[in-house]
C-alpha positions in Angstrom: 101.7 -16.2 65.4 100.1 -12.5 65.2 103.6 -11.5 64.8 103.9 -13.3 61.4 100.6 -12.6 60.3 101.0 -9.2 60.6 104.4 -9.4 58.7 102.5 -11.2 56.4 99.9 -8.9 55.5 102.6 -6.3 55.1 104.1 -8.0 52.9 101.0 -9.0 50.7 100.2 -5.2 50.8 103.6 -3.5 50.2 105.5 -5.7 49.0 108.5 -7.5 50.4 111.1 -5.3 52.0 114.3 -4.4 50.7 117.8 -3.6 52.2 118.2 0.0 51.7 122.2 -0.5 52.3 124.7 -3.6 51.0 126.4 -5.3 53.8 130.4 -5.3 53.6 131.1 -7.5 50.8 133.3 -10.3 52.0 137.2 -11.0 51.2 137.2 -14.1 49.1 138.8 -17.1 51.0 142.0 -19.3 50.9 139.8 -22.2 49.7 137.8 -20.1 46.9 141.3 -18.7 45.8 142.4 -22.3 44.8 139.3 -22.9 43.2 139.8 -19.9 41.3 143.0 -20.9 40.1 141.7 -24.2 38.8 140.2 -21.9 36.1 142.4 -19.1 35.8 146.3 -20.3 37.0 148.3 -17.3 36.1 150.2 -15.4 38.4 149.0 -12.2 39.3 150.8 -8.6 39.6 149.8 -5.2 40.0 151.6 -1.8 39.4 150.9 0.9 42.0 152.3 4.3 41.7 151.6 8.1 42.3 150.2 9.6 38.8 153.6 10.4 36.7 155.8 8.3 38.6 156.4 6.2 36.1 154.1 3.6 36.3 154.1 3.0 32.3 157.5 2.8 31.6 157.9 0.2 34.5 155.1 -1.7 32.6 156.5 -1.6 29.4 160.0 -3.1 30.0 158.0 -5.5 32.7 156.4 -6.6 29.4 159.7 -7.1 27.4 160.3 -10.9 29.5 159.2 -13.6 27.5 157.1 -14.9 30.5 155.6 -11.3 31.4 152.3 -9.5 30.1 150.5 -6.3 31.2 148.2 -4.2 30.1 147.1 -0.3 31.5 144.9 0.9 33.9 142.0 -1.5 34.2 141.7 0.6 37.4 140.1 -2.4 39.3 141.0 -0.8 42.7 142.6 2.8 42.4 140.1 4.8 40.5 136.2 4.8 40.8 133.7 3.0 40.2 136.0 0.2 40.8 135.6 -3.4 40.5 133.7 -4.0 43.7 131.1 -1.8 42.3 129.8 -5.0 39.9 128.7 -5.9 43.1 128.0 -3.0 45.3 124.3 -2.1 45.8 121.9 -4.2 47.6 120.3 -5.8 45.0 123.5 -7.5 44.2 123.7 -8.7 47.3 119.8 -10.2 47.6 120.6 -12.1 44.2 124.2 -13.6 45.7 122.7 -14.0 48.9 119.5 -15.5 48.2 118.7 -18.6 49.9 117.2 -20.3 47.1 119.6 -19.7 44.9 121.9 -23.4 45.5 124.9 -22.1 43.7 126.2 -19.8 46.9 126.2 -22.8 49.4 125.0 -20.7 51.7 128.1 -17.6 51.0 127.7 -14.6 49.4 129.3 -14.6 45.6 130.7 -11.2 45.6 134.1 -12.0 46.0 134.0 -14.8 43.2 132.3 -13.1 41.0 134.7 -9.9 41.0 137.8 -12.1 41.0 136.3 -13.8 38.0 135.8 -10.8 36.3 139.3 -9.4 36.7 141.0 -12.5 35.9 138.6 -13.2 33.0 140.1 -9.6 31.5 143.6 -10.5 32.4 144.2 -14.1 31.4 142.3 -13.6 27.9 144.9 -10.9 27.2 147.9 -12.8 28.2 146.9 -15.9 26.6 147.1 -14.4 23.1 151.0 -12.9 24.1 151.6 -16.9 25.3 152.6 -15.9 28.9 152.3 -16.7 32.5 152.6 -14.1 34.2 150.3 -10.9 33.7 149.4 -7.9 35.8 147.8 -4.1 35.4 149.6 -1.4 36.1 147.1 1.7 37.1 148.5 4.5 39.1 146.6 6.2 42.2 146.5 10.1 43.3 143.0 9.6 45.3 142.4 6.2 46.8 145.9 5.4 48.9 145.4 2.9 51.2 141.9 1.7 50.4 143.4 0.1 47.2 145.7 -1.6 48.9 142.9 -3.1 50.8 140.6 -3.5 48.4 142.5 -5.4 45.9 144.0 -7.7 48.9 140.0 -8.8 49.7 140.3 -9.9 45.8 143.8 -11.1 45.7 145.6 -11.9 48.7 147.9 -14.3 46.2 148.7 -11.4 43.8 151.9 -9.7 44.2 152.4 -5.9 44.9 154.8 -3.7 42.5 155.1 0.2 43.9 157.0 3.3 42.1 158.0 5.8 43.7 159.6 9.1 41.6 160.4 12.3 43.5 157.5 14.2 44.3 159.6 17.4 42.9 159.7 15.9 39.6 156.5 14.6 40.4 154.8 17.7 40.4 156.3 19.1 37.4 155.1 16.4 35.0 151.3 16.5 36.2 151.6 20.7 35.8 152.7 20.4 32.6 150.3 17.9 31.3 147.4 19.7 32.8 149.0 22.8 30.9 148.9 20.4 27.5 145.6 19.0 28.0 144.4 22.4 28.6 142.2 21.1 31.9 139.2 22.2 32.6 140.3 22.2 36.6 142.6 25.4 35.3 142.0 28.7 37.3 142.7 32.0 35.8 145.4 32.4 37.9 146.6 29.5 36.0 145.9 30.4 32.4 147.8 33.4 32.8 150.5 31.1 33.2 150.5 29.2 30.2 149.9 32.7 28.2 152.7 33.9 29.7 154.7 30.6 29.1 154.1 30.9 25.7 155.2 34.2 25.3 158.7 34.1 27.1 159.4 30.3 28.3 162.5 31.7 29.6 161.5 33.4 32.7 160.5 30.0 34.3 163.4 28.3 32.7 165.9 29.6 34.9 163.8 29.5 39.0 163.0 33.3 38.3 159.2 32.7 37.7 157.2 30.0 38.7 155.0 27.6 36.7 153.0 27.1 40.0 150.5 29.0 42.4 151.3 27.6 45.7 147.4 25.9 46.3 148.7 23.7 43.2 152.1 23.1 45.1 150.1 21.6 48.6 147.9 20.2 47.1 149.7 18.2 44.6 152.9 17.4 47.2 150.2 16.6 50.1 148.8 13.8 47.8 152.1 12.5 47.0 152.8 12.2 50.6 149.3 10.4 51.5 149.7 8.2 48.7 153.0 7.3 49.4 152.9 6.7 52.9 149.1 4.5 52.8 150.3 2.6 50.1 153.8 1.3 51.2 152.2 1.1 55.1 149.3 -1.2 53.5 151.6 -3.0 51.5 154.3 -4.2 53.6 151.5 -5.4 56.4 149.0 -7.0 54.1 151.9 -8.4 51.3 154.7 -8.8 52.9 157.5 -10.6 51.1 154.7 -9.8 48.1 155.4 -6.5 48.3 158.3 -4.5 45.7 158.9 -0.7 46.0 161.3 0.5 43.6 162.5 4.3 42.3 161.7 5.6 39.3 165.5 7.2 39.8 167.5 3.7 39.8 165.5 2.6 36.9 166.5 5.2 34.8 170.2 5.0 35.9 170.2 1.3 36.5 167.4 -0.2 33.9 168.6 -3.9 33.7 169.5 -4.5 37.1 166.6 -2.9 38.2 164.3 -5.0 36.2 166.0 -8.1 36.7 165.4 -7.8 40.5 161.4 -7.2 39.8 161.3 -10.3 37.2 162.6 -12.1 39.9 160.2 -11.3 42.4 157.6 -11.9 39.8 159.1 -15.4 39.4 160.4 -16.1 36.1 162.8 -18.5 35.4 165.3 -17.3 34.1 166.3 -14.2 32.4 168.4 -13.4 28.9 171.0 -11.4 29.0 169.7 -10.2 25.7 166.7 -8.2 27.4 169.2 -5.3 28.3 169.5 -4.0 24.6 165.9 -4.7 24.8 165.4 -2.5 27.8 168.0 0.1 26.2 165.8 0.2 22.7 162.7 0.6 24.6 163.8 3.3 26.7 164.8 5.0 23.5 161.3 5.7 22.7 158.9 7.9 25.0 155.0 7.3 23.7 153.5 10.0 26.1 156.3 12.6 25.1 155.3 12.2 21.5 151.1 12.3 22.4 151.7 15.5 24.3 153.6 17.3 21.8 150.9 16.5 18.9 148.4 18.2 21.5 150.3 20.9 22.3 153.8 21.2 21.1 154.5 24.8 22.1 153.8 23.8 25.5 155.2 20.0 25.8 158.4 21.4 23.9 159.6 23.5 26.9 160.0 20.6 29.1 162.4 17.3 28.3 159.3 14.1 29.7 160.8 11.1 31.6 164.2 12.9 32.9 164.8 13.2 37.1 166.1 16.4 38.3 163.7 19.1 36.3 162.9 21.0 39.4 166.4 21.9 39.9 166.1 24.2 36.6 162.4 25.1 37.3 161.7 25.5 41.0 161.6 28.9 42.2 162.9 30.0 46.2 159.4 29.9 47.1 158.3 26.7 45.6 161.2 24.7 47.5 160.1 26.2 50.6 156.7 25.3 50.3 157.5 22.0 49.0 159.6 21.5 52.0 156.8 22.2 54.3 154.4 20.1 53.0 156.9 16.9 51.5 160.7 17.5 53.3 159.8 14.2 55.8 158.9 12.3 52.5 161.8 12.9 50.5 163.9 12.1 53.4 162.3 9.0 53.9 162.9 7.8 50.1 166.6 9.2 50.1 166.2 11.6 47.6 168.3 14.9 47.8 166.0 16.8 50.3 168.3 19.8 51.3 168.5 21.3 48.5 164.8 21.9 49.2 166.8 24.8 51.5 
């Protein structure tokens, strides 16, 4: 009794105490996903992939199926603040927790409410197209594994789509278009570079020069690693047979067969024989080519966007070497061509 009326008083002269901290929030369950899907019954996909591996141009011919919509980089799980983050703080919690409040039967919301969300942004969008299917593609250089995670808590029911490109190649596109956007991460070191790149493109046309410093090189190569290996090892435990990895490399030499495997997994019905000129007229055209050459053409002109193999013509002695050191195992793993990294 002293007990509560000394919690009592403390409360009638400070006020009633507040978490400082938000417990875990929950994975929405089996039951509350059928629920869900009494309200929103479209099936569910999400493009994963390394920044510049080709995440876009996946979505885009994913898009050309009559039964298939997406849409870019809601970023729901690979780039913060992230989805959970509608409900992550503690007074989010209190108000889906609260006792009082009937709605929650007693279980925290969170889970709900950020499925809602999501599917709310998703389904509206493919409704207007008339499909069935829909899913965001939003690539990942930062979160690996956590994504994975995060967007299982929200839906285990989705399916998983990965692209992998190789890192090499990988690591030439995201130089360049830091060069065109003229980053403000640049170092000095750096903008000598591009000054220098402008002035006589064809000393690092040929391997004699680099277009790297070798902090860049680790740094980018040793996130491609991370995010490759988290990514497929979260997938393939928490998906299973709802997980798809694919190379950016076969869709570029093998575009219809390629995508005909991944509308299959996504479960359409059938699929036209028509959609391969479709594929072939939409791999014609190259969006982020054009949008970097009207930012910076004398810079976006010196490489050719979307092609495999560029590090053959632009990789120095050195930057193989170092590229082998950090991202040899990697390439192995993916079958690319990892001794000429010698």
């Amino acid at each position: 009794m002293l007990s509560r009326l000394k919690s009592a008083a403390r409360i009638l002269i400070k006020g009633e105490q507040k978490n400082k901290t938000r417990n875990p929030i929950p994975a929405i369950t089996a039951e509350e996903v059928a629920e869900v899907k009494q309200f929103f019954p479209r099936g569910k996909f999400f493009i994963f992939g390394h920044a510049r591996s080709g995440t876009t141009l996946l979505l885009r011919l994913a898009r050309l199926h009559p039964e298939v919509h997406g849409n870019y980089q809601a970023h729901f799980f690979t780039r913060k603040p992230l989805l959970k983050s509608l409900v992550d703080s503690p007074e989010a919690e209190e108000w889906l927790t609260r006792k009082s409040n009937r709605w929650n039967q007693g279980r925290d919301l969170s889970p709900l409410v950020l499925r809602a969300a999501a599917d709310m942004m998703m389904e509206r969008d493919a409704a207007r197209a008339g499909k069935m299917i829909v899913g965001d593609k939003s690539p990942s250089s930062v979160i690996h594994g956590q994504a994975v995670r995060d967007m299982r808590a929200v839906y285990p029911d989705a399916k998983m789509v990965v692209i992998i490109r190789d890192g090499r190649d990988v690591l030439i596109s995201e130089r360049f278009r830091n060069f065109v956007e003229e980053s403000k991460f640049l170092t000095a070191e750096d903008k000598r570079i591009i000054e220098d790149l402008r002035k006589d493109p064809n000393q690092f046309a040929n391997g004699t020069r680099s277009i790297f410093t070798e902090t860049f090189i680790r740094r980018v190569a040793g996130d491609w690693v991370n995010d490759l290996r988290e990514t497929e090892d979260e997938g393939r435990n928490l998906y299973g047979e709802n997980f798809f990895a694919m190379r950016y490399e076969d869709l570029l030499n093998r575009p219809f067969e390629e995508m005909s495997r991944l509308w299959k997994f996504l479960g359409v019905r059938e699929i036209s024989a028509s959609l391969e000129m479709e594929i072939k007229s939409e791999m014609g055209s190259n969006p982020d080519e054009e949008w970097q050459s009207k930012r910076n053409e004398g810079i976006a002109s010196f490489l050719p966007k979307g092609q495999a193999g560029n590090w053959r013509q632009l990789f120095t002695e050195k930057d193989k070497s170092v590229f082998k050191e950090v991202a040899g195992e990697m390439l192995k793993n993916w079958k690319y061509d990892w001794e000429e990294t010698e």
